[in-house]
N, C-alpha and C positions, 0 to 999 in steps of 0.2 A: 626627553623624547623617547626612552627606551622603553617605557611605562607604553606609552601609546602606539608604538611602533609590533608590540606584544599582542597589543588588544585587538590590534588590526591584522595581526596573522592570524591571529585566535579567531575571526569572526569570518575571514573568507578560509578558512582552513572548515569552518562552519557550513557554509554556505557550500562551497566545492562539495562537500558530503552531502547536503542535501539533494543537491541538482544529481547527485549521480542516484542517488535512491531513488530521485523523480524518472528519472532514465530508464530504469530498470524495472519498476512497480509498468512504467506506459509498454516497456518491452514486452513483460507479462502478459500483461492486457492483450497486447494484440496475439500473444500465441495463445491465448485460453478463450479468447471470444468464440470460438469456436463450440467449447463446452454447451451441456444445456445447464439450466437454472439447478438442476440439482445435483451435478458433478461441481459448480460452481461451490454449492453451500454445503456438499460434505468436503471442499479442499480448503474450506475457512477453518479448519481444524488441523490441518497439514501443513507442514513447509514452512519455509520463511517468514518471517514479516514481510514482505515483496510479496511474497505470492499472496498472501491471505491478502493482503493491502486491496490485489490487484482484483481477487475475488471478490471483496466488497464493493468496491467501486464498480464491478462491470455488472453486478446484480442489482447497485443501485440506478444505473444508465439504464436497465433494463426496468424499471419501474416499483422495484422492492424500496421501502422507505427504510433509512436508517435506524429505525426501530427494533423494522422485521428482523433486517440483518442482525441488530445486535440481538435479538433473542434468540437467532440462530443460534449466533455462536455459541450463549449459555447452557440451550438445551440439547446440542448435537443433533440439532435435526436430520 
């Protein structure tokens, strides 16, 4: 049982990390919605993973396809 008892700390030890990164990326969101579209995609170049996260997602709610966005990011728009 010690084997499975491992694997299952190992996986909500997982999971707990996720949810909090989910936490944090929505926390973003709601202090940057504010931003316009182009504070937005020069801050996909800045900051965290959380924040860039939060920047893509709120410029794709905003009607940029995942494309756009990721060409942003290549060319530093």
């Amino acid at each position: 049982m010690g084997f499975f008892d491992t694997l299952k700390k190992a996986g909500s030890s997982a999971y707990d990390a996720l949810q909090q990164n989910a936490a944090e990326i929505q926390e973003l969101k709601d202090r940057l919605d504010c931003y316009s579209d182009d504070q937005l995609f020069r801050n996909l170049h800045y900051g965290s993973y959380q924040q860039r996260a939060a920047c893509s997602l709120l410029l794709q709610e905003r009607g940029y396809s995942k494309e756009e966005v990721a060409e942003a990011i290549k060319h530093r728009r």
